[in-house]
C-alpha positions as CSV (number, residue, x, y, z in Angstrom):
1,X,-4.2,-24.3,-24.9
2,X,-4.8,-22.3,-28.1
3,X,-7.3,-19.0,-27.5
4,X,-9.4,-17.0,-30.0
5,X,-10.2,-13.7,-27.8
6,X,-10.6,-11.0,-29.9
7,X,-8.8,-7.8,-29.4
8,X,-11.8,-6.0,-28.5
9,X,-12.6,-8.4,-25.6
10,X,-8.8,-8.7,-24.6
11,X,-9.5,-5.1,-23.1
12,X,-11.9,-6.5,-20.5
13,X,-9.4,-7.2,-17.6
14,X,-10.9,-10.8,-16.4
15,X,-10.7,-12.0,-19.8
16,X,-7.3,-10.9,-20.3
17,X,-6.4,-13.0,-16.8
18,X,-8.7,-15.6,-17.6
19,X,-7.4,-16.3,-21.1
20,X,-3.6,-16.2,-19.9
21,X,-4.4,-19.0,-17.4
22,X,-6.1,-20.3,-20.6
23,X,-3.0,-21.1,-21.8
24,X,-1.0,-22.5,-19.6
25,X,-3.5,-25.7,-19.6
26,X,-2.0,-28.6,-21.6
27,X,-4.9,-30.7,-21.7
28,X,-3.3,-33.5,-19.8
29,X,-6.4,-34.7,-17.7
30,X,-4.2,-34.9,-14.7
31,X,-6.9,-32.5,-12.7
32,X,-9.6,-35.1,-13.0
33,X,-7.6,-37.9,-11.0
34,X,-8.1,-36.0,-8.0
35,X,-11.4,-34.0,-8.7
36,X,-14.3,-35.0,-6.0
37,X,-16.8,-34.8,-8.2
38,X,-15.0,-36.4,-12.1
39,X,-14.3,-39.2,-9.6
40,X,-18.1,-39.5,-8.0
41,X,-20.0,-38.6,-11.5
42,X,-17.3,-40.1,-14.6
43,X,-18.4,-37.2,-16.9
44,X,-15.4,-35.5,-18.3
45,X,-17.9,-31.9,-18.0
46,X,-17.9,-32.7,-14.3
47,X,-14.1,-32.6,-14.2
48,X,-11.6,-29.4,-14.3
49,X,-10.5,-29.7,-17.6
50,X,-14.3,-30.4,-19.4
51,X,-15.6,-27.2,-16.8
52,X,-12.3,-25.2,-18.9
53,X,-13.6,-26.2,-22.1
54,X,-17.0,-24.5,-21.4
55,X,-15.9,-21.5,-20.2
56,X,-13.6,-21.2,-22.5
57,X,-16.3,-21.6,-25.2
58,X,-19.3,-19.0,-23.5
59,X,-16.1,-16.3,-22.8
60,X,-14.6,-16.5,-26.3
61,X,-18.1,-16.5,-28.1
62,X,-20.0,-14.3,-25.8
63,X,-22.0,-17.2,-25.6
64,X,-25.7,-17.2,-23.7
65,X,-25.1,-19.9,-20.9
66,X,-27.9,-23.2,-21.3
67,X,-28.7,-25.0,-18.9
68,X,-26.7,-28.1,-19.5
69,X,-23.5,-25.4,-19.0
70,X,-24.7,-24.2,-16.3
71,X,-25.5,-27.8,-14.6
72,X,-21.5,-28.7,-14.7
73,X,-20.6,-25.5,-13.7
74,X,-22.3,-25.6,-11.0
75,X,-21.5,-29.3,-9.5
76,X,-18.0,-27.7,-9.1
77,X,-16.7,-27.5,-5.5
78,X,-14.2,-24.8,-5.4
79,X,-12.2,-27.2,-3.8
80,X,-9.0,-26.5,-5.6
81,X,-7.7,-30.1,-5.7
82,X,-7.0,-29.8,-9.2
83,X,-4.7,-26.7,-8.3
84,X,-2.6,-28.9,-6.0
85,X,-2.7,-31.8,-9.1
86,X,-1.7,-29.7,-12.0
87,X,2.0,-29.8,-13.1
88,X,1.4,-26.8,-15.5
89,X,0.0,-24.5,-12.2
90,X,-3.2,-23.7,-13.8
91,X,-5.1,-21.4,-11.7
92,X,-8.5,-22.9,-12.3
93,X,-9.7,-20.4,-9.4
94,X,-9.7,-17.9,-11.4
95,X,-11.2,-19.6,-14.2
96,X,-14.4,-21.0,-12.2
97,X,-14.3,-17.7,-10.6
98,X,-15.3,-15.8,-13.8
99,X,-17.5,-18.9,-15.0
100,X,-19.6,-18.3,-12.0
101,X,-19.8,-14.4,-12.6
102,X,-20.2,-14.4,-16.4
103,X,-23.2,-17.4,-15.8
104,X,-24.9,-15.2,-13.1
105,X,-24.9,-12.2,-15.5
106,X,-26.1,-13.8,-18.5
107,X,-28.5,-16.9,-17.2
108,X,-31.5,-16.9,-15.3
109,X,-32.1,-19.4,-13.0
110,X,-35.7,-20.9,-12.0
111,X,-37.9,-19.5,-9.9
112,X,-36.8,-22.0,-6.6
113,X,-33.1,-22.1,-7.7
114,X,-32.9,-17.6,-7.3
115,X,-35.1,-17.7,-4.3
116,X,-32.5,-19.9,-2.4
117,X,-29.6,-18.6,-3.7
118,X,-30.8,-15.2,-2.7
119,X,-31.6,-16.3,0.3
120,X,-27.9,-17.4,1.2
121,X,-26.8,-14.4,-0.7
122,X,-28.5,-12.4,2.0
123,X,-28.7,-14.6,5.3
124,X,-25.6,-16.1,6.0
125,X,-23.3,-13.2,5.9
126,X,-25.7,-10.8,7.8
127,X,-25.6,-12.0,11.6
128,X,-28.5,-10.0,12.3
129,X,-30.8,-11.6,9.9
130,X,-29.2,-14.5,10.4
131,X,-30.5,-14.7,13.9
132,X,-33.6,-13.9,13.1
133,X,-34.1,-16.5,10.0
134,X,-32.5,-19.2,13.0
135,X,-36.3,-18.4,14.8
136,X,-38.1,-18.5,11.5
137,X,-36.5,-22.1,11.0
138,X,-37.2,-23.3,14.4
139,X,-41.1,-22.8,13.7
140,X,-41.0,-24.2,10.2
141,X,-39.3,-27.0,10.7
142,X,-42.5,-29.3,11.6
143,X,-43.6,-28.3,8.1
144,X,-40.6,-28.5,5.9
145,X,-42.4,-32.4,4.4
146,X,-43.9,-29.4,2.3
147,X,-41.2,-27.4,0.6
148,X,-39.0,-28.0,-2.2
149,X,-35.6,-30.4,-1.8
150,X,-33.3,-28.0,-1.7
151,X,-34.9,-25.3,1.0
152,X,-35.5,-28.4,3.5
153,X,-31.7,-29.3,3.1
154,X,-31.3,-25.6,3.7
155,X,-33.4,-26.0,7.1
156,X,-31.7,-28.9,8.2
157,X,-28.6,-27.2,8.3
158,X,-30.0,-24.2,9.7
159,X,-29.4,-24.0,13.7
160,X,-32.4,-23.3,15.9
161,X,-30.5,-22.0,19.2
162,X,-26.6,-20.2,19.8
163,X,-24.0,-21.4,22.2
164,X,-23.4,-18.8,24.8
165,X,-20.4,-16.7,25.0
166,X,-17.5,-16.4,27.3
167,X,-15.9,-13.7,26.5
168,X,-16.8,-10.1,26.3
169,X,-17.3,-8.3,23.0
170,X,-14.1,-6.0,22.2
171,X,-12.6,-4.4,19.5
172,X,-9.4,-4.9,20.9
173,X,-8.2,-7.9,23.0
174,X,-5.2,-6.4,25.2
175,X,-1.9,-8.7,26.4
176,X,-2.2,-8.2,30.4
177,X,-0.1,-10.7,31.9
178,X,3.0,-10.2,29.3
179,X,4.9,-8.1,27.6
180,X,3.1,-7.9,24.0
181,X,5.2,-9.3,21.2
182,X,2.7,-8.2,18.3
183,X,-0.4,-6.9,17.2
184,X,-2.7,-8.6,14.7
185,X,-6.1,-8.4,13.7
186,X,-8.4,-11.8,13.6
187,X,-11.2,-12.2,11.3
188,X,-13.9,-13.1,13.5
189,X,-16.4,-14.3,10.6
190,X,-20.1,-14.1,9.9
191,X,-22.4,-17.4,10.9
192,X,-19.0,-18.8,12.8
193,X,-18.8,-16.4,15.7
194,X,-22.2,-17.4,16.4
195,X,-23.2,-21.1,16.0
196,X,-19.5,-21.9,17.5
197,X,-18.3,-18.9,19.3
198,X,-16.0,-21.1,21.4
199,X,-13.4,-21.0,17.9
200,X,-12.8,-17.0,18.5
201,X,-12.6,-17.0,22.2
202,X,-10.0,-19.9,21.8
203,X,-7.5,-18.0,19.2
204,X,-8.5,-14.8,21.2
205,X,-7.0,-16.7,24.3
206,X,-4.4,-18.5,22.7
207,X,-3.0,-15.4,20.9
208,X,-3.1,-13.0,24.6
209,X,-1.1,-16.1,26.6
210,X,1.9,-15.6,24.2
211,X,1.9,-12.2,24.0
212,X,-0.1,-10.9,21.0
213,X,-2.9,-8.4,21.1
214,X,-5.7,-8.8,19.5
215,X,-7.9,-6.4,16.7
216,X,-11.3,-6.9,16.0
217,X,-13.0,-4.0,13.6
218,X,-16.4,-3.7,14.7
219,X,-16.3,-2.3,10.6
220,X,-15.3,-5.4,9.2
221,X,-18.2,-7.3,7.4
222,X,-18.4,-10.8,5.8
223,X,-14.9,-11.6,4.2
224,X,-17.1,-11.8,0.6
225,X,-16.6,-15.5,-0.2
226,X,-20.4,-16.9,-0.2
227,X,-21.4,-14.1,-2.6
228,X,-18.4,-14.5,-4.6
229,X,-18.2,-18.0,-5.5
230,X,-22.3,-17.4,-5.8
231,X,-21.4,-15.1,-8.8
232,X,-22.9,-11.6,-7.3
233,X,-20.0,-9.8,-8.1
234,X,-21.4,-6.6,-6.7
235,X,-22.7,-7.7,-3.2
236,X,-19.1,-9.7,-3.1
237,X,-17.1,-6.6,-3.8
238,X,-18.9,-3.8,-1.1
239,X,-18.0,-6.7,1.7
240,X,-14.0,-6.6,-0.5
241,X,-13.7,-3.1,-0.7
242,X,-15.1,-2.4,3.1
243,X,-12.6,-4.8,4.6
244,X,-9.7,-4.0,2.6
245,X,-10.1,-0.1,3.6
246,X,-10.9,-0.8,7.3
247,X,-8.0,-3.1,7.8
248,X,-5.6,-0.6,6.2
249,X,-6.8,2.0,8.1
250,X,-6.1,-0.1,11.2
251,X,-2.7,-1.3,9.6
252,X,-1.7,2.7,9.4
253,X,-3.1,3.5,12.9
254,X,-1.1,0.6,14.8
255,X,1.3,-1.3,12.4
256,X,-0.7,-4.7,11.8
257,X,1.8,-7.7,12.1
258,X,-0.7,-9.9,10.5
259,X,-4.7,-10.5,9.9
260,X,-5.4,-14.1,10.9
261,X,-8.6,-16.2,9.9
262,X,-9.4,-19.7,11.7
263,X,-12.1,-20.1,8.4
264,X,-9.7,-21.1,6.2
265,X,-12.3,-20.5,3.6
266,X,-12.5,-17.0,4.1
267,X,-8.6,-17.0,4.1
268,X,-8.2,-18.1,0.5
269,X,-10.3,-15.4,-0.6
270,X,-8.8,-12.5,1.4
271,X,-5.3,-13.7,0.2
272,X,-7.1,-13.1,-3.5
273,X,-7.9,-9.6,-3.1
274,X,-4.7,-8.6,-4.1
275,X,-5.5,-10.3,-7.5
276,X,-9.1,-9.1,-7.5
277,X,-8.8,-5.3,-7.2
278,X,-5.3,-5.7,-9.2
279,X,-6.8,-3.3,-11.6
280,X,-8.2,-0.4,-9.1
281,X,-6.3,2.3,-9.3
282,X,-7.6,3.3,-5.4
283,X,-7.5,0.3,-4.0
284,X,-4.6,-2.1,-5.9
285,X,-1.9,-1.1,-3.5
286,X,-4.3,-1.5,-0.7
287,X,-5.8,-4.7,-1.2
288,X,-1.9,-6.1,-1.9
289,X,-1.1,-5.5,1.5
290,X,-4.1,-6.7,3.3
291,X,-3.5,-10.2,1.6
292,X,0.2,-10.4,1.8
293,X,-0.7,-9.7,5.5
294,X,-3.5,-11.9,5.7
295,X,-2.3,-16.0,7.6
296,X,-4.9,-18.8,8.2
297,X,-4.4,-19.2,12.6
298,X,-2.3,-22.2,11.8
299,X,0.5,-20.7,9.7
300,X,0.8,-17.8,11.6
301,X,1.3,-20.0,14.7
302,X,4.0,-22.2,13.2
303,X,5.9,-19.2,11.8
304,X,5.6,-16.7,14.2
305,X,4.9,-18.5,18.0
306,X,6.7,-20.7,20.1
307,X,3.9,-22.7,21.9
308,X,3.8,-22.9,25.5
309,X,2.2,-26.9,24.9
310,X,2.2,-29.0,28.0
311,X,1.3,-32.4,27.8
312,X,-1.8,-34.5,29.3
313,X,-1.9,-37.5,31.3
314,X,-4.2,-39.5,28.0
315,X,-3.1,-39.5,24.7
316,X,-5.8,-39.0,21.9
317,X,-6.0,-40.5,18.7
318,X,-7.2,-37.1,16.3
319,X,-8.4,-37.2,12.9
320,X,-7.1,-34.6,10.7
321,X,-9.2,-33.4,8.4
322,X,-7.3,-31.2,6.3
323,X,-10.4,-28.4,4.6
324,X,-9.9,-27.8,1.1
325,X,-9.4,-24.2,0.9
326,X,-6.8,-24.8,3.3
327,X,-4.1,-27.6,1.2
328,X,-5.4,-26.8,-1.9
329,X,-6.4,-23.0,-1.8
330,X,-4.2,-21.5,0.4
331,X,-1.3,-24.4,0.4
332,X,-1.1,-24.8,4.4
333,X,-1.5,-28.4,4.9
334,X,1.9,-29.2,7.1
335,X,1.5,-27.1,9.7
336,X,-1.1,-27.5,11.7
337,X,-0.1,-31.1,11.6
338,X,2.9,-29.9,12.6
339,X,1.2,-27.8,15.4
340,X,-1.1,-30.6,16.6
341,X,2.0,-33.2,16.6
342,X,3.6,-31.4,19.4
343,X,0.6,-31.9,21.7
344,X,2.0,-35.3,22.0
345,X,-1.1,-37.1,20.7
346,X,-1.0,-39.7,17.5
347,X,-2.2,-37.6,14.7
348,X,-3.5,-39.6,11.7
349,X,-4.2,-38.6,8.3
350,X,-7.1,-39.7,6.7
351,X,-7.3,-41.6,3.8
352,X,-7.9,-39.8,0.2
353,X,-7.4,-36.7,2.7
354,X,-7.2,-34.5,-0.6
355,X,-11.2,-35.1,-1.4
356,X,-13.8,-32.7,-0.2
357,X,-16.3,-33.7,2.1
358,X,-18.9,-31.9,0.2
359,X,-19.3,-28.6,2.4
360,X,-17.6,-26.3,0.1
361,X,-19.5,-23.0,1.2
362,X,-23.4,-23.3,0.3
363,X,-22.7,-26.6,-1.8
364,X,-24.3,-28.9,1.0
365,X,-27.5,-26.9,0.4
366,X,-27.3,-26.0,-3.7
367,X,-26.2,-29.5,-4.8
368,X,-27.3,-31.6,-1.6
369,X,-27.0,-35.0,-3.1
370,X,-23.2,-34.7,-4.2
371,X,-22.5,-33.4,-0.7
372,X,-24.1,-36.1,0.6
373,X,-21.8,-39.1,-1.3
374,X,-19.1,-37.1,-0.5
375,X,-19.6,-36.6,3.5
376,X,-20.6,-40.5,3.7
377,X,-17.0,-41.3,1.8
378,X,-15.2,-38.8,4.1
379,X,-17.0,-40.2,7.3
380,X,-16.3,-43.7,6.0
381,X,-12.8,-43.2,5.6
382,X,-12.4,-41.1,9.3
383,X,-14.4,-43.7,11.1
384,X,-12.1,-46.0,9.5
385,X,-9.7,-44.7,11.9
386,X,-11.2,-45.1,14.9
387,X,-10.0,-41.4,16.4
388,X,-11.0,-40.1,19.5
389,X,-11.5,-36.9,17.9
390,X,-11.3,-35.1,14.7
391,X,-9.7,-31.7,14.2
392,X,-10.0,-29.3,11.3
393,X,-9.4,-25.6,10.8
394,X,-12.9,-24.5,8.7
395,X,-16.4,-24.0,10.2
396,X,-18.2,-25.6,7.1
397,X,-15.8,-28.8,7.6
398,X,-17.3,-28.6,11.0
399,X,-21.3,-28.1,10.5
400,X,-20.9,-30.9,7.4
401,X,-19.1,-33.5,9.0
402,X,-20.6,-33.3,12.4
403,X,-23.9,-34.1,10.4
404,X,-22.1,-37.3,9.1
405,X,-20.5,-38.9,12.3
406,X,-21.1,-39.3,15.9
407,X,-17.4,-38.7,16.8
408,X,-16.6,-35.4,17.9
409,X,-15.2,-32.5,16.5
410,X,-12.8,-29.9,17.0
411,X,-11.2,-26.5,15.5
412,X,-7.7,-27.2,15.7
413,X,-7.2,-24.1,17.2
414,X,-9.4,-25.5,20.0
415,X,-6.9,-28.3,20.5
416,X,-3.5,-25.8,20.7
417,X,-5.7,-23.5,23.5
418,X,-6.5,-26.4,25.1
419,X,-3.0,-27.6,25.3
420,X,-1.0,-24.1,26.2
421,X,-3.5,-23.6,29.0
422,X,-7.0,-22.9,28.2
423,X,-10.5,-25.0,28.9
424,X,-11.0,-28.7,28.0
425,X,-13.2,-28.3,24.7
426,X,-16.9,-29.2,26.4
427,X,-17.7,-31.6,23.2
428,X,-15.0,-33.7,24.9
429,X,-15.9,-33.5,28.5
């Protein structure tokens, strides 16, 4: 693809990035074959290669975003499928990355679209307020017949009471009954370790039975991903740069063999740090490390850990729902099949498992009515199945398709604790 930056705007770093990656698109279409939302929609802006063409034409022309811009920008999913699709390895990450930024900078929104987004913005990676808004919900609920589309999608998402815990609060999670092997430090994440605590304890347990201790920084905040993919590059990059100096300091202290995430969603954008700050001269090196370190559960399990599995007297049929920022963003798609094949159990992969099913962060909230196709085409093709149970490794997976189905649903972490010696998951007993 041909570019027209000027030398002038060639000095800004993302366009310099952004127009490289620019030019390794060769217009083929092949993106929109597997694009969630070309396929629901048939508009060639509501496919990778049309969502290119605008950016490409607001960046290059400093262009004010309208409306209709903004619209197809913001149907897109973040889902990455068109990464996995593109024989010319377009990064269109990075692209939709800036799109987002560059349209939150120069657009305003309406009155009910800010409110909401600010509303996530601030909420969801803040447990505290979090907790509290969970009350708030709870008592507005009655009244919701009253408020505009997209908050009462917002409250019907919105839990109104917490799973209790099981294990303790620590910052670090010591190997008693072994000789310790390693050291890592596990992302515990910000609405997760709350609505389904149950996904920490079992890594935490999992990782202490084979020997590995266990480092959770009380300083660690949100990994940054709602606010970045919501454009706010500022309130994104003090949750970046906070993480990325506490994990190195933890790193120098005890020699980190890895930093795990069982949100594979926050994993893709930790293991994009690296890229983001690749310009800071304080914290490029830095924030090179912590993603090179930086493994969803899964992989780190299949490369590092021989798994103590023993077998069950029943034999499951499990759905594996395989979350977008897992095959497409971060490219682990084999193991944890892999991983969930040695339990014994027939593992079956859903049909068109490369389609989102429409959680994709805040999406389910912000553009309620695609998510909506999209989780009754993914349930329709799981059910299709007739599993036991499903597994998956992302949270949002989790809350979105559990909204969709009546068959149960797992972490696939809580399927390997289960099977090397931990609790029968309680949505199963």
């Amino acid at each position: 693809m041909q570019t027209k930056f000027t030398e002038h705007q060639l000095k800004d770093s993302d366009n310099l990035a952004t127009e490289k990656v620019f030019k390794k698109c060769v217009h083929c279409g092949m993106c929109n074959a597997t694009c969630p939302t070309h396929q629901l929609l048939g508009d060639e802006l509501d496919g990778p290669r049309g969502r290119i063409y605008l950016i490409k034409d607001m960046l290059e022309n400093n262009r004010k975003p309208s409306a209709k811009v903004v619209k197809h920008i913001d149907r897109c999913l973040s889902c990455y499928s068109c990464m996995t699709t593109c024989p010319a390895g377009v990064n269109y990450m990075h692209i939709i990355d800036h799109g987002k930024k560059y349209i939150e900078k120069n657009f305003k929104r309406s009155f009910f679209d800010r409110i909401t987004r600010n509303f996530l913005s601030v909420v969801l990676p803040n447990v505290k307020i979090f907790k509290i808004s969970s009350i708030l919900v709870k008592i507005s609920k009655p009244f919701k017949f009253l408020l505009p589309g997209k908050i009462k999608d917002m409250l019907d998402l919105m839990p109104t009471s917490f799973p209790k815990k099981t294990l303790p609060s620590k910052e670090i999670y010591k190997v008693n009954s072994k000789k310790k092997i390693a050291r890592v430090a596990l992302l515990t994440g910000c609405v997760q370790k709350e609505i389904s605590p149950q996904i920490n304890e079992a890594t935490i347990r999992l990782l202490n039975r084979h020997g590995v201790e266990v480092v959770t920084p009380k300083k660690i905040r949100c990994c940054g991903s709602l606010n970045h993919h919501l454009g706010k590059e500022d309130d994104a990059h003090k949750d970046f740069k906070n993480n990325i100096i506490t994990w190195y300091e933890e790193h120098k202290k005890g020699n980190l063999d890895a930093i795990l995430s069982n949100t594979s969603g926050c994993g893709t954008t930790i293991k994009d740090y690296g890229f983001i700050f690749r310009d800071d001269k304080e914290l490029s090196k830095k924030a090179k490390i912590i993603s090179n370190l930086t493994k969803d559960i899964t992989e780190y399990l299949f490369d590092s850990l021989k798994l103590n599995i023993s077998h069950k007297e029943k034999n499951y049929r499990i759905a594996y729902h395989s979350a977008c920022s897992m095959q497409h963003g971060q490219k682990v798609h084999l193991q944890p099949i892999s991983l969930l094949k040695k339990t014994n159990n027939e593992i079956l992969e859903i049909p068109e498992g490369h389609i989102c099913c429409g959680s994709a962060g805040t999406y389910n909230i912000l553009q309620s009515k695609i998510a909506k196709q999209l989780l009754d085409k993914k349930v329709k093709n799981i059910e299709s199945l007739k599993p036991d149970f499903i597994s998956t490794g992302n949270i949002g997976c989790i809350t979105q398709i559990s909204h969709g189905t009546k068959v149960p649903i797992l972490h696939t972490i809580e399927v390997l604790d289960w099977y090397t010696g931990g609790p029968k998951p309680l949505i199963l007993k």
